[in-house]
N, C-alpha and C positions, 0 to 999 in steps of 0.2 A: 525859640522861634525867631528864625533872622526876619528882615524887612520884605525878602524876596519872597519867603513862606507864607507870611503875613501876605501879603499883596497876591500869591495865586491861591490859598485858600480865601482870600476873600473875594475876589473874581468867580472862585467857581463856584462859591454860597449865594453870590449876586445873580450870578447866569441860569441859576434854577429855582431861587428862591423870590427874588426880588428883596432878599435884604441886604443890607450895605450895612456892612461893620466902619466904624471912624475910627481913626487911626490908633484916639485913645482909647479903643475897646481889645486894641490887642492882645493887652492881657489877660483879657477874658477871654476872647478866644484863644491863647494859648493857654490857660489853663484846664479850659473843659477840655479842648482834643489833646491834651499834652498826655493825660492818665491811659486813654484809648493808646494813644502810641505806644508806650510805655507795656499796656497789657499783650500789646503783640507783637511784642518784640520787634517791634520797628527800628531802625535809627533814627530817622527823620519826621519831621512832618509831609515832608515832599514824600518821600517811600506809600505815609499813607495816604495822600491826594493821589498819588497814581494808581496806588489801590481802587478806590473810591473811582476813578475816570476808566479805570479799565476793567469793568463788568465787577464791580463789588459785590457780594452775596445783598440779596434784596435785605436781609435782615442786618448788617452793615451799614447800607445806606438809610436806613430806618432808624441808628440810632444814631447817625450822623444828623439828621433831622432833629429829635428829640434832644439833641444835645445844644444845638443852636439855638433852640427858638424856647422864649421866655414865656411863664403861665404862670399869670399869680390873676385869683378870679375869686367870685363868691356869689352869692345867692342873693337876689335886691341888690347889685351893684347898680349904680345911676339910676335909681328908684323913680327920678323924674321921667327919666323916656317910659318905664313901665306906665307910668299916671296919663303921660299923652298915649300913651300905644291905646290904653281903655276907655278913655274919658272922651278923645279926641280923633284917633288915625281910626281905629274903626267903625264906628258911627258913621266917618265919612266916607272910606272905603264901601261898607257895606248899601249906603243910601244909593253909593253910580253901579253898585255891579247888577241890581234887576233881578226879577222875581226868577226864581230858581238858580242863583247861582250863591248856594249860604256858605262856600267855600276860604275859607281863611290860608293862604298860605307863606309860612315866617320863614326866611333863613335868618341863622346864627353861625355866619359864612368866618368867623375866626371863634369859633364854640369852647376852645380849651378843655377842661374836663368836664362841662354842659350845665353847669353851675345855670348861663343865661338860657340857653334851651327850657332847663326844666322851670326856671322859674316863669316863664310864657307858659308852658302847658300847667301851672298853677293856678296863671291868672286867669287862664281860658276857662280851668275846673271852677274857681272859687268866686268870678264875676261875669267872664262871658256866656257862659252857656246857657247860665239860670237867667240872661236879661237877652237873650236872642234865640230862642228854643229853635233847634234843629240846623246852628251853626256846627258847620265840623271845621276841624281846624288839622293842618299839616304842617309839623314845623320839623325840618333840616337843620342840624348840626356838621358843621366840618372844620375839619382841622389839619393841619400840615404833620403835626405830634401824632401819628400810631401811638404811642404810648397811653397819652389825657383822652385819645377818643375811646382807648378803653376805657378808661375809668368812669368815662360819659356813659356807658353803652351799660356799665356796672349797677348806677347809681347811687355807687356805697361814696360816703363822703364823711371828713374827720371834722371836731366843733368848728375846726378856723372858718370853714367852706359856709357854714350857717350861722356865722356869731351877726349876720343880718337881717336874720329872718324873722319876720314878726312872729309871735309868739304860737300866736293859732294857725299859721300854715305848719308851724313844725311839728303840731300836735295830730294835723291832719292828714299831713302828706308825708308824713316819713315815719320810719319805725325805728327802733335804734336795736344793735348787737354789736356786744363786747365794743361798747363806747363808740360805735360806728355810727352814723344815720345813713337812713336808706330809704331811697325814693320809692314813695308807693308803686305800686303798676299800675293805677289809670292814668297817672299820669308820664310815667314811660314809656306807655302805648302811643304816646303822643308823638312820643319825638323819634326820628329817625339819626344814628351817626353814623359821619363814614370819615376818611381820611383823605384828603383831599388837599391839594397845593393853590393855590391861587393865582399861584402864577403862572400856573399850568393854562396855554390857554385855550386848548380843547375843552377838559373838562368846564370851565368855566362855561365856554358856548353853550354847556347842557343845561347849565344850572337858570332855568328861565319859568318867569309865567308867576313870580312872588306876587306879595300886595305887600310888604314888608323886611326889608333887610337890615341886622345890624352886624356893621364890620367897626364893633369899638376897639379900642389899644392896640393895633398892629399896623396901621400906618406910619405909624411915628418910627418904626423901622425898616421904611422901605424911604431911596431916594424920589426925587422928584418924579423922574422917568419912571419908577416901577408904582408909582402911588397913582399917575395918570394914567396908566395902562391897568390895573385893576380898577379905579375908579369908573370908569369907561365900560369895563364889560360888569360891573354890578350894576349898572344904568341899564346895560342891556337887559339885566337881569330880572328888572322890576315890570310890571303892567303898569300903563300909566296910568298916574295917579297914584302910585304906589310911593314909598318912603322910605329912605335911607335914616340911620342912625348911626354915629360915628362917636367916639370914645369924646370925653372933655378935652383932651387936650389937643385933639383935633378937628380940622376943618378941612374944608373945599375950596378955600379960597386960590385961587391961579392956579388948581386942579383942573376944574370945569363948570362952564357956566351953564353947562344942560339944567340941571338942577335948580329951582327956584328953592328957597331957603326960607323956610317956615319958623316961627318962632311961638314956643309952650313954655309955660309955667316953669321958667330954672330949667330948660334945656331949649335943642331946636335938633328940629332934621329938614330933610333935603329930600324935594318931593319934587316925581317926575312929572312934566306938565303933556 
């Protein structure tokens, strides 16, 4: 991959994606698209960007997708925002929303294989429900990867995915086949997944009316500019008083100051005022 290839696949990864390859990722990106080129008898990588820019088959651009974007995730990942989301964010949400409105609703707006989705519809099974009788709860998952939202949508997952999970949720919510675990169904009934870009930013306009969003570990691969433009329409995206959560190695800081910045036991989010 010369420098020029380098610089317009990574332009056209940026312009739809909102992630920014650095200079020293080029090897990895020429490695994952090097084998695609290679499979279809391409010369170039340029041959397959003009592929890709000129009406690629939808399932082409699908695993163009899948092929850039990194998912490594598990089950009780940042166990602390779980502890505030229960102990703390709804207690409070639920006290301003007013009699008849027992509605909970969570995105898991960078969901991966839904590893976080389903552990919220665990907590909702295994603590909210039996301490707030007649709460329902909606929780969305979405992801840029067609691929991980299937596996979301599956609920089949291998030990690495639950080498987190406290003992008695895995005895309770999952089954196991041929070494596999598998999410109960009351608790998949829970979660909706779809495929979905973030930087998209129509869809985005839709995604509204939460009391809860987390967008952990995908910031950290978007530049400034694509991090304040998705940061911005998930603010749209919240009720206020609603809360953002965002991976540890991120923050909001010279993001946006919409957000006031709450701080919990070994975490914090970002609550719209």
């Amino acid at each position: 991959m010369s420098q020029d290839e380098f610089n317009a696949c990574r332009a056209f990864i940026y312009d739809r994606t909102g992630i920014y390859f650095q200079d020293n990722k080029k090897y990895l990106l020429e490695g994952r698209l090097g084998k695609r080129v290679q499979a279809l008898n391409l010369h170039n990588f340029t041959q397959y960007l003009n592929l890709l820019k000129n009406g690629a088959a939808r399932d082409e651009m699908r695993w163009f997708y899948d092929t850039i974007t990194i998912n490594e995730t598990f089950f009780f990942r940042n166990e602390p925002q779980f502890n505030a989301l229960e102990e703390k964010l709804i207690p409070e949400i639920l006290s301003k929303k007013g009699n008849g409105r027992n509605k909970l609703r969570v995105w898991s707006s960078a969901s991966s294989s839904g590893e976080e989705a389903h552990t919220i519809g665990m907590i909702y099974l295994e603590k909210l429900k039996p301490k707030y009788p007649g709460l329902e709860i909606e929780i969305v998952g979405t992801d840029i990867n067609a691929s991980v939202v299937e596996t979301a949508r599956s609920g089949v997952y291998r030990e690495y995915s639950v080498r987190n999970m406290p003992k008695h949720y895995l005895t309770k919510y999952f089954t196991q086949s041929d070494g596999r675990y598998v999410v109960r169904d009351d608790v998949r009934r829970l979660v909706r997944f779809e495929n979905m870009n973030l930087f998209d930013k129509q869809r985005m306009r839709a995604m509204s009316s939460f009391d809860i969003v987390f967008c952990c570990n995908v910031l950290i691969y978007f530049d400034t500019k694509s991090k304040i433009q998705v940061v911005s329409q998930l603010y749209d995206s919240l009720n206020r008083g609603g809360y953002l959560f965002v991976g540890y190695a991120e923050s909001l800081h010279g993001l946006s100051t919409a957000f006031e910045l709450v701080n919990f036991p070994k975490t914090v989010a970002y609550k719209k005022g």
